[in-house]
N, CA, C and O atoms as a CHARMM CRD file, in Angstrom:
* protein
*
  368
    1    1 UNK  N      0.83500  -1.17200   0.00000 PROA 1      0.00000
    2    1 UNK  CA     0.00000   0.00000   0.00000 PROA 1      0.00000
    3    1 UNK  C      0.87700   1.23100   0.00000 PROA 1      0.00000
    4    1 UNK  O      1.92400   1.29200   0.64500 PROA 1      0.00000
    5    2 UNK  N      0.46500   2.07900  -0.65300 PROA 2      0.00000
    6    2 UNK  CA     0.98100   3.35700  -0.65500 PROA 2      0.00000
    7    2 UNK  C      0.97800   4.28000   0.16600 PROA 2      0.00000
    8    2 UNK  O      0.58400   5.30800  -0.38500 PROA 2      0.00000
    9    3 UNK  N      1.27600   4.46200   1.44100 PROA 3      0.00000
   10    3 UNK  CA     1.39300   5.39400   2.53600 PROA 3      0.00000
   11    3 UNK  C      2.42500   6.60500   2.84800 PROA 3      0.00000
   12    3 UNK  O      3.61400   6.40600   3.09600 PROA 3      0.00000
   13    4 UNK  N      1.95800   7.59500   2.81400 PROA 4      0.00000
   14    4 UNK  CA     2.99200   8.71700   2.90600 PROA 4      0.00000
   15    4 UNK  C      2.23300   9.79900   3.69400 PROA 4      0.00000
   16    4 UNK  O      1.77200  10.92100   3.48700 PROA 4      0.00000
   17    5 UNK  N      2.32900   8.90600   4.70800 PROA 5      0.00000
   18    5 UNK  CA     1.29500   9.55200   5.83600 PROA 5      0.00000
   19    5 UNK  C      2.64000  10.88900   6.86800 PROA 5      0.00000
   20    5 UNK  O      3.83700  10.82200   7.15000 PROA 5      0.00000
   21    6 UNK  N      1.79900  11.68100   7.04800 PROA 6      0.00000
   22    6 UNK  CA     2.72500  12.59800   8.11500 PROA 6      0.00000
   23    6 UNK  C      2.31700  11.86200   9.74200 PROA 6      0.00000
   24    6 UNK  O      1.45900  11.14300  10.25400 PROA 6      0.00000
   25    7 UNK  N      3.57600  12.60400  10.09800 PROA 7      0.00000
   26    7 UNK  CA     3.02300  12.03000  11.46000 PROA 7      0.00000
   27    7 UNK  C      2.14900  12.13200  12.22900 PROA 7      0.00000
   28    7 UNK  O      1.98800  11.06900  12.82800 PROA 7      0.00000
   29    8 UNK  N      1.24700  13.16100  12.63400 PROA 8      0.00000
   30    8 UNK  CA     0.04100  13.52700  12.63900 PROA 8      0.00000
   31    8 UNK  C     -1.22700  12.48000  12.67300 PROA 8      0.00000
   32    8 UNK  O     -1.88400  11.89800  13.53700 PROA 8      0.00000
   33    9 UNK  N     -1.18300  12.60000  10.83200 PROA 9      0.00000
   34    9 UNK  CA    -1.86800  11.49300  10.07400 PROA 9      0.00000
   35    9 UNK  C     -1.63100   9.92600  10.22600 PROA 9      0.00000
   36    9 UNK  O     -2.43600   9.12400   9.75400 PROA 9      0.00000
   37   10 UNK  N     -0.50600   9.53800  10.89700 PROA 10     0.00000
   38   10 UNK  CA    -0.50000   7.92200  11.47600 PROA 10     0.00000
   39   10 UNK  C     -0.93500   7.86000  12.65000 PROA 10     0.00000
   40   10 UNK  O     -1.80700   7.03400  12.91900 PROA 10     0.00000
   41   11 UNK  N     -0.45300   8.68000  13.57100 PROA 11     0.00000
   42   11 UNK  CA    -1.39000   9.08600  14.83000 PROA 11     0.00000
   43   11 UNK  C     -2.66800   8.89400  14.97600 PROA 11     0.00000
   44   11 UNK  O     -3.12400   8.00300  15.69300 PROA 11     0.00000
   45   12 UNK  N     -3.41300   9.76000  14.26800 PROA 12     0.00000
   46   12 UNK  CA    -4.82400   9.69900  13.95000 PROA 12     0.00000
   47   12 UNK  C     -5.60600   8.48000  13.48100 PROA 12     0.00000
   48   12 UNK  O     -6.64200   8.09900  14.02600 PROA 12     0.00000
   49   13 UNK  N     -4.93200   7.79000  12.23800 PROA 13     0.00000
   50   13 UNK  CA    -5.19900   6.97000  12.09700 PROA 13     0.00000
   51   13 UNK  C     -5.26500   5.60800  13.02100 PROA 13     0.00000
   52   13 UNK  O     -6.25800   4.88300  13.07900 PROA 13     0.00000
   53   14 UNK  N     -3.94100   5.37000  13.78400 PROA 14     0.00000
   54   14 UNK  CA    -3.54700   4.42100  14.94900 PROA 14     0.00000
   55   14 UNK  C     -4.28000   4.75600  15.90800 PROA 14     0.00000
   56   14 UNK  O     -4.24800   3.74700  16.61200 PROA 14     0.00000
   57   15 UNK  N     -5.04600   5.63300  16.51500 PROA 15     0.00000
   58   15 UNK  CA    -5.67900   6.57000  17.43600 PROA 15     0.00000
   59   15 UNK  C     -7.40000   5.56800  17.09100 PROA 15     0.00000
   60   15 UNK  O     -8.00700   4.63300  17.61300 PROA 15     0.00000
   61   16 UNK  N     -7.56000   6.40600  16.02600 PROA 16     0.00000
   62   16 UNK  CA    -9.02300   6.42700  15.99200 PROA 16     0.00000
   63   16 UNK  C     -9.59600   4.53600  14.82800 PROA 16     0.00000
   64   16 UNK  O    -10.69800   4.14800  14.44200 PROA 16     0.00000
   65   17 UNK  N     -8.42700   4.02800  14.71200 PROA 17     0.00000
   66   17 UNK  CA    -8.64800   2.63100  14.65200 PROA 17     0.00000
   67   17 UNK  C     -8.55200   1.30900  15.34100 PROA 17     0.00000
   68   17 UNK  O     -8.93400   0.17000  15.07200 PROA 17     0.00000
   69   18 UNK  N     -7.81800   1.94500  16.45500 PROA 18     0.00000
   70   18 UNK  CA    -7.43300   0.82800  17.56300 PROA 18     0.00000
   71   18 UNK  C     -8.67200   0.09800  17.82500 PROA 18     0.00000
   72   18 UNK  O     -8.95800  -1.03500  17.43500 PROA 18     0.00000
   73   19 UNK  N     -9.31000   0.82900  18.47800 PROA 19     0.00000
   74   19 UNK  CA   -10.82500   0.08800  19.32700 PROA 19     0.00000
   75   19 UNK  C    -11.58300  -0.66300  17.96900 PROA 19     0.00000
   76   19 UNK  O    -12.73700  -1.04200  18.16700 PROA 19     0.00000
   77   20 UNK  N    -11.09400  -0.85600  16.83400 PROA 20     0.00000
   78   20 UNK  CA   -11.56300  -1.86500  15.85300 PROA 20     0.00000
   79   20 UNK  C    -11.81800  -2.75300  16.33600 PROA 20     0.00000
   80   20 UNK  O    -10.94200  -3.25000  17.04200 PROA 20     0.00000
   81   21 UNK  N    -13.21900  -3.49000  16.23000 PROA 21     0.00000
   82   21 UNK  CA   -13.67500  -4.85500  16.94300 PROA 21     0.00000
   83   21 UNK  C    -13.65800  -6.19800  16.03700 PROA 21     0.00000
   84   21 UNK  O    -14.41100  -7.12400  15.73700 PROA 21     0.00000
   85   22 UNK  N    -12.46200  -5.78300  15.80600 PROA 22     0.00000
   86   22 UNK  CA   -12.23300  -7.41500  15.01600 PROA 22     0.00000
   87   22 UNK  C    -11.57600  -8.43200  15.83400 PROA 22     0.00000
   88   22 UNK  O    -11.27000  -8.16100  16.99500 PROA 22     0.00000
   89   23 UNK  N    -11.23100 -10.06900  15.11200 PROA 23     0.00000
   90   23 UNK  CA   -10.74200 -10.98400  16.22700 PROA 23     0.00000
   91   23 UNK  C     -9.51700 -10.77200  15.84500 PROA 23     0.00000
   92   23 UNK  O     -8.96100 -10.76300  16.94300 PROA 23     0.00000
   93   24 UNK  N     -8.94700 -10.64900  15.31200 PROA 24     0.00000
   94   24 UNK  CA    -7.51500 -11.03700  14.37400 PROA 24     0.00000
   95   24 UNK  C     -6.30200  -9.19300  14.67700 PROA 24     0.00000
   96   24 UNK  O     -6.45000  -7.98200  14.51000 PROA 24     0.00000
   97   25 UNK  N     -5.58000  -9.83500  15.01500 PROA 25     0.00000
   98   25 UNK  CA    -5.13400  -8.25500  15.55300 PROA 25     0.00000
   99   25 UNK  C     -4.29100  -7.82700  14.00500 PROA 25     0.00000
  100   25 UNK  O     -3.69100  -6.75600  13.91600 PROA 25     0.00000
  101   26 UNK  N     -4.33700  -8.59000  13.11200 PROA 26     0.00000
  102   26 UNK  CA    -3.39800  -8.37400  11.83500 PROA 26     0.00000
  103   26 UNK  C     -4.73400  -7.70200  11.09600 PROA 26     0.00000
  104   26 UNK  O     -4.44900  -6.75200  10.36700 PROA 26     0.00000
  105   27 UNK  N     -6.01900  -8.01600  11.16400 PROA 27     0.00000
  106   27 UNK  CA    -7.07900  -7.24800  10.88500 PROA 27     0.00000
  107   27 UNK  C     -6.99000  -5.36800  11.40600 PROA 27     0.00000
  108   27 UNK  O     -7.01900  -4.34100  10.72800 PROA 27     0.00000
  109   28 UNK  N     -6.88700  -5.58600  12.76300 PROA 28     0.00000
  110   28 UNK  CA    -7.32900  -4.21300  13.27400 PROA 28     0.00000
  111   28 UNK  C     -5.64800  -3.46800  12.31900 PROA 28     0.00000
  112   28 UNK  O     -5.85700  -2.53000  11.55000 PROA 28     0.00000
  113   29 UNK  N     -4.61800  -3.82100  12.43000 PROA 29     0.00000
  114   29 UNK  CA    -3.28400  -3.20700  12.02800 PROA 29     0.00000
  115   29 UNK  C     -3.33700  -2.63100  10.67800 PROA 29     0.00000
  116   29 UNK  O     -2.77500  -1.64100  10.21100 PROA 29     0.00000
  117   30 UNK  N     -4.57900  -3.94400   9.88100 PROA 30     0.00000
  118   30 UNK  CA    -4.30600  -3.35000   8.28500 PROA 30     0.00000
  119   30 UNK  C     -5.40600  -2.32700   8.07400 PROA 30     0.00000
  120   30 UNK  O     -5.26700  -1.53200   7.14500 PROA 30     0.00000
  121   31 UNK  N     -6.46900  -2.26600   8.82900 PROA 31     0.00000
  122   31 UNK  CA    -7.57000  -1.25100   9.36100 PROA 31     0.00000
  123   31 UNK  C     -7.04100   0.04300   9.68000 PROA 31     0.00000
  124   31 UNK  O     -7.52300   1.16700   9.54600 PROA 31     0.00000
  125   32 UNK  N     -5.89800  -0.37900  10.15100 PROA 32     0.00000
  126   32 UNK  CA    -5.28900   1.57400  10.75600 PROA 32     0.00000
  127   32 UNK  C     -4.42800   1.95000   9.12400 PROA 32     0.00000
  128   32 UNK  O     -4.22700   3.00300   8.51800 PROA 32     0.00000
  129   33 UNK  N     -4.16600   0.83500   8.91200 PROA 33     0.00000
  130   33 UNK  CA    -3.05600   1.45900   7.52200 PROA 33     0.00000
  131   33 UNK  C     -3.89700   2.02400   6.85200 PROA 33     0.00000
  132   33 UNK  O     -3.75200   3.23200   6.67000 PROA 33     0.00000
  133   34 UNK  N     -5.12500   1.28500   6.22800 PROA 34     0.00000
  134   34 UNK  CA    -6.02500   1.63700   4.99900 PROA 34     0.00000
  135   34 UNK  C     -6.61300   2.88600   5.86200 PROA 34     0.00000
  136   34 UNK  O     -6.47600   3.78200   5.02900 PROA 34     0.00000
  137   35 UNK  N     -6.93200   3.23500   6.50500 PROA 35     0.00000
  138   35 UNK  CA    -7.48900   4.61400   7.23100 PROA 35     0.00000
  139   35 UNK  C     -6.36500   5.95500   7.15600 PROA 35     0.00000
  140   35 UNK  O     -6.69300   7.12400   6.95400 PROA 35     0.00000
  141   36 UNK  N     -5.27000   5.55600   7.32700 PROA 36     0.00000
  142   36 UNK  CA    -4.08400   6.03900   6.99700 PROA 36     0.00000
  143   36 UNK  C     -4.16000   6.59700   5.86100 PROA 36     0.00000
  144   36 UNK  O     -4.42300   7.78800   5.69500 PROA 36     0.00000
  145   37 UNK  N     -3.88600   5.59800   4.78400 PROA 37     0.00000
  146   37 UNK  CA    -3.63800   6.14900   3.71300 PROA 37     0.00000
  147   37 UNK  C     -4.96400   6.85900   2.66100 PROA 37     0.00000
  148   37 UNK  O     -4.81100   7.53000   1.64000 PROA 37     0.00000
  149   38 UNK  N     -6.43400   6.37900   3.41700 PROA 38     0.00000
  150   38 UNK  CA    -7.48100   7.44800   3.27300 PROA 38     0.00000
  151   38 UNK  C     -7.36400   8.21500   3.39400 PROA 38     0.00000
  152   38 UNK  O     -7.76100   9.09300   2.62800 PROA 38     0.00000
  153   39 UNK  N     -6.40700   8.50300   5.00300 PROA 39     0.00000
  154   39 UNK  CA    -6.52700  10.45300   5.21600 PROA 39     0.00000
  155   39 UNK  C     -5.68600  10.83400   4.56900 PROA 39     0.00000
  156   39 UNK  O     -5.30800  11.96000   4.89000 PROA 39     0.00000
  157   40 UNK  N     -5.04100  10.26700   3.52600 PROA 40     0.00000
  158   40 UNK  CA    -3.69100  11.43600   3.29700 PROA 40     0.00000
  159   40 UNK  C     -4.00600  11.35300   1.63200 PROA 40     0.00000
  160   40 UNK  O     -3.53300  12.03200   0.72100 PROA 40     0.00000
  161   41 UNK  N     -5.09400  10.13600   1.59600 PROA 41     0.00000
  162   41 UNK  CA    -5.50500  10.17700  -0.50500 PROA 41     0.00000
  163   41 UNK  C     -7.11600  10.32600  -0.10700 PROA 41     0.00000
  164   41 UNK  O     -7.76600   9.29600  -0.28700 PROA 41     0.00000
  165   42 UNK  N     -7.93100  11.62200   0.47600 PROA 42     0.00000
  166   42 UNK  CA    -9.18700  11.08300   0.17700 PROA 42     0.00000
  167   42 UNK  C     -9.93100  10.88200  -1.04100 PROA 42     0.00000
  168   42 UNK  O     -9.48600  11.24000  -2.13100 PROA 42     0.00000
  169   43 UNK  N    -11.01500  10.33900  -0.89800 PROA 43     0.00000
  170   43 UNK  CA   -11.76500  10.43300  -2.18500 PROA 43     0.00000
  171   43 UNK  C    -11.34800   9.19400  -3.28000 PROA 43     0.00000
  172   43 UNK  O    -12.07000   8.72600  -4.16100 PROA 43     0.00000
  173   44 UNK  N     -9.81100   8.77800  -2.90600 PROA 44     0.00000
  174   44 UNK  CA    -9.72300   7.70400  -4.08200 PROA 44     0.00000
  175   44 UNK  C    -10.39300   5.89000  -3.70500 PROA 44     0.00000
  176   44 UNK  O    -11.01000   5.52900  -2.70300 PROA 44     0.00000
  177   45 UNK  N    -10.13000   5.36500  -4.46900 PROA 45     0.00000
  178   45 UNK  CA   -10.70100   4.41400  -4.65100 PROA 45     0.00000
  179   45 UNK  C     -9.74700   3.13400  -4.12300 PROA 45     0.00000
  180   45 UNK  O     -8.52400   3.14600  -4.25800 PROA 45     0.00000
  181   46 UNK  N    -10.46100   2.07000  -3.52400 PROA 46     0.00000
  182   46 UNK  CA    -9.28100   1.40700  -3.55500 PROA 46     0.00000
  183   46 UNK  C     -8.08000   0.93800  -4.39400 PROA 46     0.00000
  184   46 UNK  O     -6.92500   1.06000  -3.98300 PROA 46     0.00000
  185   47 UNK  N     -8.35700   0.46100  -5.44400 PROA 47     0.00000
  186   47 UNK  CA    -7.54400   0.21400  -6.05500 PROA 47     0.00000
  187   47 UNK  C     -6.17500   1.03500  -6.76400 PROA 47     0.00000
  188   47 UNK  O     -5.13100   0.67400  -7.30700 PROA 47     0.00000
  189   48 UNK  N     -7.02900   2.75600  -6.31900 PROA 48     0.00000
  190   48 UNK  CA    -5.89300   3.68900  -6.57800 PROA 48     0.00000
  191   48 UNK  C     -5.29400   3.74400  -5.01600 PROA 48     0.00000
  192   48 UNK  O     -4.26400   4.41200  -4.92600 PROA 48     0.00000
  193   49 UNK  N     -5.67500   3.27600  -4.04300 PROA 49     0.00000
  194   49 UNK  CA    -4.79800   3.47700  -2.80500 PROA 49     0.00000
  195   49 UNK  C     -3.98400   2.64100  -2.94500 PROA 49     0.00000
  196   49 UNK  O     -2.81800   3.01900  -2.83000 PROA 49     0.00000
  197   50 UNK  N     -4.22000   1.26900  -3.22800 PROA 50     0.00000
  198   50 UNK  CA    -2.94400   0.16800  -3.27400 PROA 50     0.00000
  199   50 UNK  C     -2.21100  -0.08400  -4.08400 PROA 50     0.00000
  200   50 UNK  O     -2.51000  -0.39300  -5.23700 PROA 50     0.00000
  201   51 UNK  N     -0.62200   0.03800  -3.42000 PROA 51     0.00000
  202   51 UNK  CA     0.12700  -0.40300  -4.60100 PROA 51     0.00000
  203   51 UNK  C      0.66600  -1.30700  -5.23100 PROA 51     0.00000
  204   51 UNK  O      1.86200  -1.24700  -5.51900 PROA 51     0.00000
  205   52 UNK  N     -0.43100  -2.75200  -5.71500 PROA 52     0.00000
  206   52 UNK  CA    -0.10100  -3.43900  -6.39300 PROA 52     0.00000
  207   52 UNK  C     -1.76600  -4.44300  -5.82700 PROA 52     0.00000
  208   52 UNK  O     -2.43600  -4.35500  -4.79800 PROA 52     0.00000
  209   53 UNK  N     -1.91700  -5.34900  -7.10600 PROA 53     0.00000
  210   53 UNK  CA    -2.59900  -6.22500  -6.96900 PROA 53     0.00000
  211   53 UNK  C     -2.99900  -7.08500  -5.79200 PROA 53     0.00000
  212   53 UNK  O     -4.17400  -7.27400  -5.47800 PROA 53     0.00000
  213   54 UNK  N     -1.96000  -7.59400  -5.16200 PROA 54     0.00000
  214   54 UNK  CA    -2.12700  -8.07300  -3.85600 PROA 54     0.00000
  215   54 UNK  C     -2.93800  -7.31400  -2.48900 PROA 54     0.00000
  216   54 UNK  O     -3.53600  -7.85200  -1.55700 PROA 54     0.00000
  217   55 UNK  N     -2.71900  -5.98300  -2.75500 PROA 55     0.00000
  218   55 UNK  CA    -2.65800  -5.03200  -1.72300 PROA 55     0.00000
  219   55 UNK  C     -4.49900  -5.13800  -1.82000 PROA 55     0.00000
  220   55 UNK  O     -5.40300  -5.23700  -0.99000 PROA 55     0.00000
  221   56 UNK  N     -4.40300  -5.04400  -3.46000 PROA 56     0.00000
  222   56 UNK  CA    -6.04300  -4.27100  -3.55000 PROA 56     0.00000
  223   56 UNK  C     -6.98100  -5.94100  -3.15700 PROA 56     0.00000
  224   56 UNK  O     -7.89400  -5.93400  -2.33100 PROA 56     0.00000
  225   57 UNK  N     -6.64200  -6.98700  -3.74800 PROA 57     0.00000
  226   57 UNK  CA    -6.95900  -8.50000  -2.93200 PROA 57     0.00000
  227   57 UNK  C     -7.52100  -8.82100  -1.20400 PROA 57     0.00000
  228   57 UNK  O     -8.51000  -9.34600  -0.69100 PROA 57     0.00000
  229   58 UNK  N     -6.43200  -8.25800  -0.78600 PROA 58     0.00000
  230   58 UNK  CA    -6.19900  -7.91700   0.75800 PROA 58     0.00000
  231   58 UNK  C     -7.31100  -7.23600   0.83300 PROA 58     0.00000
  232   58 UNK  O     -8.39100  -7.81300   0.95800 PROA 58     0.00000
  233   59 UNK  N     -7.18600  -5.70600   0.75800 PROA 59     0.00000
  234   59 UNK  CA    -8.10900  -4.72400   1.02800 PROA 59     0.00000
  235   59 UNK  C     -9.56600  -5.06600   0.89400 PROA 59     0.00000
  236   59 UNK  O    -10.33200  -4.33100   1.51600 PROA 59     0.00000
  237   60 UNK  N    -10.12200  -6.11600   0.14800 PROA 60     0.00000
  238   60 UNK  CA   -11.38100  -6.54900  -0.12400 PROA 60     0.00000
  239   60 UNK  C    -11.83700  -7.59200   0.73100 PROA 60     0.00000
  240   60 UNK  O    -13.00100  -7.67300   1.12300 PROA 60     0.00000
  241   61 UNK  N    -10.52000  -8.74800   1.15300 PROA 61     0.00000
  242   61 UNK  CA   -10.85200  -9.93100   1.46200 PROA 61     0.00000
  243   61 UNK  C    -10.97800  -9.41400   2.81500 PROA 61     0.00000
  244   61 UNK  O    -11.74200 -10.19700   3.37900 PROA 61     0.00000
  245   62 UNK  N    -10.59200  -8.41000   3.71500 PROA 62     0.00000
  246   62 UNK  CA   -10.70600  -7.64700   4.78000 PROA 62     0.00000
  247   62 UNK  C    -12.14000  -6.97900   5.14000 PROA 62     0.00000
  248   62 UNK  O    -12.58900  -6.75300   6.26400 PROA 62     0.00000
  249   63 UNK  N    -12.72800  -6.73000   3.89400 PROA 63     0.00000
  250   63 UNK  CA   -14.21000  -6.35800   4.13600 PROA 63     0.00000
  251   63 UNK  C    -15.61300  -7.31900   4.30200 PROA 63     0.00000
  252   63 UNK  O    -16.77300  -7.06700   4.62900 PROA 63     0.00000
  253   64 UNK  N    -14.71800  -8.82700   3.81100 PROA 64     0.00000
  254   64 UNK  CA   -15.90800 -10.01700   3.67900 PROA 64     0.00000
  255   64 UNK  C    -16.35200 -10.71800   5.02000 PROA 64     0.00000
  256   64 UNK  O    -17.38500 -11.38300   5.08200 PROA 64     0.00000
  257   65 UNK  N    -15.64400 -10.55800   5.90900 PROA 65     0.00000
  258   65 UNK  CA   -15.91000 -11.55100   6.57000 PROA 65     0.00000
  259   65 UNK  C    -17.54300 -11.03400   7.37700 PROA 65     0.00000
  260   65 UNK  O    -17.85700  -9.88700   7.05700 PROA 65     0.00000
  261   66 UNK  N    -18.46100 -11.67900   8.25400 PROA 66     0.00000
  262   66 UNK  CA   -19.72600 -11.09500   8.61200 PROA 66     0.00000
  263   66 UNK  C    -19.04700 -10.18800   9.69000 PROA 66     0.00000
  264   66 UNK  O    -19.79700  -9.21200   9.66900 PROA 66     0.00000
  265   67 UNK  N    -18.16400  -9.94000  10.54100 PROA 67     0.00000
  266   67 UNK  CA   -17.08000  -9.44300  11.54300 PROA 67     0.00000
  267   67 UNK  C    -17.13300  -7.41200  10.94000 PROA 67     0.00000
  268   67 UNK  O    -17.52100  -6.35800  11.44500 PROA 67     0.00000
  269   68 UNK  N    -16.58600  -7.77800   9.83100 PROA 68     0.00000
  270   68 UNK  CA   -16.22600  -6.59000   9.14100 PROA 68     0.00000
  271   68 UNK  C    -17.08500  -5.45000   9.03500 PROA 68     0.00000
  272   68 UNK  O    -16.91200  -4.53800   8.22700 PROA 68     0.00000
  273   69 UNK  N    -18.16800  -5.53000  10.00600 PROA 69     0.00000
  274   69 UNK  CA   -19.33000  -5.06600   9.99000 PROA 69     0.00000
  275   69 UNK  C    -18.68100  -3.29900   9.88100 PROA 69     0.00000
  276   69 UNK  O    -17.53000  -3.08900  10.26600 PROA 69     0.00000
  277   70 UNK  N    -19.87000  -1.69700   9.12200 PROA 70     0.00000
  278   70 UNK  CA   -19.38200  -0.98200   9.67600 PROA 70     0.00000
  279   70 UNK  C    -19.13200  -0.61000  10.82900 PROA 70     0.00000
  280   70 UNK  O    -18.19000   0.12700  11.11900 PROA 70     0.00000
  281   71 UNK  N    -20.04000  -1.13000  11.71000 PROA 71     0.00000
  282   71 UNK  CA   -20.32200  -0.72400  13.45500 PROA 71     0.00000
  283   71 UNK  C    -18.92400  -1.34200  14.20600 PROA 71     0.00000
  284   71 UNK  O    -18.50200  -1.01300  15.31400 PROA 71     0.00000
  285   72 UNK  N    -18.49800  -2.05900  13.52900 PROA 72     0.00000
  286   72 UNK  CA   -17.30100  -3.09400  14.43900 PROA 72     0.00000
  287   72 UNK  C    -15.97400  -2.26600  13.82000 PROA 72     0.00000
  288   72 UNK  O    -14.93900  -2.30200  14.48600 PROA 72     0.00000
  289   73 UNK  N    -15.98900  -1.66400  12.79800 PROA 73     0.00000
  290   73 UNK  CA   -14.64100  -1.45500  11.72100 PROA 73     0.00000
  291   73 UNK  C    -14.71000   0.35800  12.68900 PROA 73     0.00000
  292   73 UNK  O    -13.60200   0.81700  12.96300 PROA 73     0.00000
  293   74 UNK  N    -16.06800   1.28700  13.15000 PROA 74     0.00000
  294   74 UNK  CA   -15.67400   2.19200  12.99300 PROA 74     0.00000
  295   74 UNK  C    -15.81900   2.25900  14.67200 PROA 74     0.00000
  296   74 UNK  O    -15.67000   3.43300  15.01000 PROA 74     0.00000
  297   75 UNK  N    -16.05900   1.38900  15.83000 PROA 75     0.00000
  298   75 UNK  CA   -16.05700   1.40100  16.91700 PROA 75     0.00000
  299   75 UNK  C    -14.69600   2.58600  17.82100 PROA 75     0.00000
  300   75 UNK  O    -14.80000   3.29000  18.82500 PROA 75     0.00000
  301   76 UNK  N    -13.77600   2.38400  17.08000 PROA 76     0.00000
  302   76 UNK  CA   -12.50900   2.68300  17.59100 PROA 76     0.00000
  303   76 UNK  C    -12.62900   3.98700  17.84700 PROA 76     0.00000
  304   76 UNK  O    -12.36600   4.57900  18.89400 PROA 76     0.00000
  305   77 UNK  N    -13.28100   4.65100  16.24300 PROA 77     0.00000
  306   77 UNK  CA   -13.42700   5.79100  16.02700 PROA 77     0.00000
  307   77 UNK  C    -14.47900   6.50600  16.36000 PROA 77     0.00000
  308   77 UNK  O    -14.59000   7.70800  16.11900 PROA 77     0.00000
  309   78 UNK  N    -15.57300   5.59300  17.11400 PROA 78     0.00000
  310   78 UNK  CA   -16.85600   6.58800  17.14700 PROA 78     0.00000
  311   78 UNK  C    -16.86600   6.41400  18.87300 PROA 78     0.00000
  312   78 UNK  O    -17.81400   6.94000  19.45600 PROA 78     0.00000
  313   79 UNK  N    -15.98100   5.79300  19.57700 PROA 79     0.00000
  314   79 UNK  CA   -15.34700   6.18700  21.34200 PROA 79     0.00000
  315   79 UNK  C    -14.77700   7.25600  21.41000 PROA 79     0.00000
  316   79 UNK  O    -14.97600   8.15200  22.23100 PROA 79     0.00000
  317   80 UNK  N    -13.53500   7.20600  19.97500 PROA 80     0.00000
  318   80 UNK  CA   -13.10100   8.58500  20.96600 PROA 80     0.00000
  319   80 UNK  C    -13.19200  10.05900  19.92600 PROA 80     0.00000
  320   80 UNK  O    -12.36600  10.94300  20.15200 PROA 80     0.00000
  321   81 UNK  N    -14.03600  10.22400  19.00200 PROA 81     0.00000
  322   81 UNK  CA   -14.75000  11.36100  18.96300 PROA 81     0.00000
  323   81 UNK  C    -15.24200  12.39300  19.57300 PROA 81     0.00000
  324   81 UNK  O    -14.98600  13.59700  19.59200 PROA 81     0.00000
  325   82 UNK  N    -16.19600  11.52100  20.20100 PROA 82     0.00000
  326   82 UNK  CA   -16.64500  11.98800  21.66300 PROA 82     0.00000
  327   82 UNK  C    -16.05500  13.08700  22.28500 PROA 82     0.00000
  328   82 UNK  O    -16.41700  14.26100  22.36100 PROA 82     0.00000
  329   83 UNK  N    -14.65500  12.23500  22.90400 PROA 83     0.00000
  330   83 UNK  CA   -13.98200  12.92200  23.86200 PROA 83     0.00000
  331   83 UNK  C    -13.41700  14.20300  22.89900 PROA 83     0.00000
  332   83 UNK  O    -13.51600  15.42900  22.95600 PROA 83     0.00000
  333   84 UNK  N    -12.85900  13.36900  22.11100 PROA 84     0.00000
  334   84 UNK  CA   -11.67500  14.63200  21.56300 PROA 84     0.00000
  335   84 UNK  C    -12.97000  16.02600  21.00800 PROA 84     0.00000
  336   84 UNK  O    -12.53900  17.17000  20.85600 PROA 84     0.00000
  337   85 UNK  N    -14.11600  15.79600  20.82300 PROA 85     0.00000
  338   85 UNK  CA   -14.97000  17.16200  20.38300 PROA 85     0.00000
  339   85 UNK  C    -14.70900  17.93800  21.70600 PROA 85     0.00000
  340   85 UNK  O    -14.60000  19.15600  21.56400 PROA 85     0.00000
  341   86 UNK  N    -14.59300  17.46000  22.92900 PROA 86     0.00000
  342   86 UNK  CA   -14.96900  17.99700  24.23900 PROA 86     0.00000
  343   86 UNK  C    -13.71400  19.01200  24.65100 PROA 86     0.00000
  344   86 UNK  O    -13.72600  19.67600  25.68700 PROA 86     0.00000
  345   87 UNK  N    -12.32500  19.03500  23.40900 PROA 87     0.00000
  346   87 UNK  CA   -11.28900  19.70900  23.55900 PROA 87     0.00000
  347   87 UNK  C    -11.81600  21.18600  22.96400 PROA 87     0.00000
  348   87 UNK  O    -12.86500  21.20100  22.32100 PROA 87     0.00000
  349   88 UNK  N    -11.07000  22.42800  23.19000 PROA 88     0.00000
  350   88 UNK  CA   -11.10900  23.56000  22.36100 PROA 88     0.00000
  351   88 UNK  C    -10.63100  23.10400  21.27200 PROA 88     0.00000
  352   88 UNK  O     -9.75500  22.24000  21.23700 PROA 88     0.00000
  353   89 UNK  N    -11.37400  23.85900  19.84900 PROA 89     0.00000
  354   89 UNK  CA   -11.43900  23.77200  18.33900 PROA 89     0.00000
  355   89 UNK  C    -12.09100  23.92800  17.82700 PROA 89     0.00000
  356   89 UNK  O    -13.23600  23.95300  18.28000 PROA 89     0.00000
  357   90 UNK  N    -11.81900  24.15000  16.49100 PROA 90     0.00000
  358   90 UNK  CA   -12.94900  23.99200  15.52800 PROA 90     0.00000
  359   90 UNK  C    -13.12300  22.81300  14.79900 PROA 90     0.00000
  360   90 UNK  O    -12.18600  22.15200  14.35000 PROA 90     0.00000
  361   91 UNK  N    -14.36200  22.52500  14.66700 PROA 91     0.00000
  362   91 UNK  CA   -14.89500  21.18400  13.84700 PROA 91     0.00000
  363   91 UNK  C    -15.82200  21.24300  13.08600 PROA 91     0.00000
  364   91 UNK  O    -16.78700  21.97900  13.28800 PROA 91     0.00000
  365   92 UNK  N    -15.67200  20.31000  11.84400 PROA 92     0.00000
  366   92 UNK  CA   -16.71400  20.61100  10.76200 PROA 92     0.00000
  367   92 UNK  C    -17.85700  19.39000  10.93300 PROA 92     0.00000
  368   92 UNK  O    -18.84000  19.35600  10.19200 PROA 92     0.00000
């Protein structure tokens, strides 16, 4: 996969994907990458995020299982939202 994430942007990503409710911890890891490299390519597609055939394979066979649910994939991220709105900022 193509990642050229700032540091920031791996943070965030590692941050707000952890609490992923999958069984397989090589699941939740490739969950923070592909979130990763969302925030830093939005809008593209998978197959333009990955770099090479295998990657884009992966990236799909990661969405099949009944597990992969959105509620389970975005758990991580919808705990600590929450909190972090409760900081000074602006948010869209």
């Amino acid at each position: 996969m193509q990642v050229g994430c700032t540091p920031s942007t791996t943070a965030m990503g590692g941050k707000q994907c952890a609490g992923a409710k999958l069984t397989d911890v090589r699941r939740v890891a490739r969950v923070k990458k592909i979130a990763e490299t969302m925030a830093v390519q939005p809008g593209r597609r998978i197959p333009q995020l990955c770099g090479s055939p295998d990657a884009v394979k992966a990236t799909y066979k990661l969405f099949q299982p009944e597990a992969a649910t959105p509620d389970h994939l975005q758990a991580g991220h919808r705990a600590v939202v929450p909190q972090e709105m409760r900081q000074p900022g602006v948010y869209l």
